[in-house]
N, C-alpha and C positions, 0 to 999 in steps of 0.2 A: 191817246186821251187818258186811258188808264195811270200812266207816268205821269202826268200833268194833274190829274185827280190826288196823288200821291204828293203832290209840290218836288215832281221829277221836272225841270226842265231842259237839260241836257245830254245827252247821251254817254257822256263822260260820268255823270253823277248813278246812271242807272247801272252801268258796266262795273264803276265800284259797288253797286248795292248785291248784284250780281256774285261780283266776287265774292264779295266775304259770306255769302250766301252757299259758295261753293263752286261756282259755274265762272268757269276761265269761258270767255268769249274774247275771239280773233278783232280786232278795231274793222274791217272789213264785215263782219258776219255783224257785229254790232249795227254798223254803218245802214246796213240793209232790215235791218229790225225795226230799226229807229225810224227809217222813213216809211216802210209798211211796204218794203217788199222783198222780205228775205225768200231766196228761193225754195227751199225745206228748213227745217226745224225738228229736231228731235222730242219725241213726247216726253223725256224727264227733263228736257228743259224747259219744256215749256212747263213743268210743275214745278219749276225751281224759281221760273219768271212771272208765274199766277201768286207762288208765296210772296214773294217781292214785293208784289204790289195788291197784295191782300185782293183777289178776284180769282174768278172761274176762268176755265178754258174758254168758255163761251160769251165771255165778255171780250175777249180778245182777236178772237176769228170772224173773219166776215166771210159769208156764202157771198159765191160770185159766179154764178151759175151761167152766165152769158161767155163767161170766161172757158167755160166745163165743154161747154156746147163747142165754143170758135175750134178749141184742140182735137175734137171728135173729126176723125179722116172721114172724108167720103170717100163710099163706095160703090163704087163704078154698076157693080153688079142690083142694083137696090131702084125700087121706083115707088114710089109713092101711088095707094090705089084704094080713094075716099078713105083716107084717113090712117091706115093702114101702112105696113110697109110689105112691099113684096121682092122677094128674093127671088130673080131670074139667074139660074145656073148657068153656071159657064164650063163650057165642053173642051177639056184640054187633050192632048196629045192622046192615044191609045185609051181612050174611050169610048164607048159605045152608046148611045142614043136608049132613052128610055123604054121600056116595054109601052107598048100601045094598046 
């Protein structure tokens, strides 16, 4: 949206603005920017591609927290108790049982 605010509408036009800005970017890494789902980004580029298009970092990134959540492993060891979480230990090889 940012690019298109600027009258970017190509990706070909942004990658030159890019360039002469300083920032070689790969037609692949571009590819993935451009549709909004490059896998990392380094933060001096992304201050090379905030100048670009005259914005903040923060107009750029979107929080996607459902997202944050689905990659969080479950743990087997873990239960849920009113609201809380509780950690039930697991007793491996050549250990001994808690004091009583």
């Amino acid at each position: 949206m940012k690019a298109a605010e600027r009258g970017i509408w190509k990706s070909t036009e942004l990658r030159r603005r890019l360039s002469d800005a300083g920032l070689e970017m790969s037609a692949g890494k571009m590819s993935a920017l451009w549709t909004g789902t490059p896998t990392s980004i380094r933060l001096d580029d992304l201050d090379v591609i905030c100048h670009v298009l005259d914005c903040e970092p923060t107009e750029l990134l979107i929080r996607e927290p459902e997202v944050v959540a689905a990659r969080r492993p479950v743990k087997e060891n873990t239960a849920a108790v009113g609201g809380a979480q509780v950690i039930t230990p697991r007793l491996g090889r050549n250990r001994s049982l808690p004091p009583v």
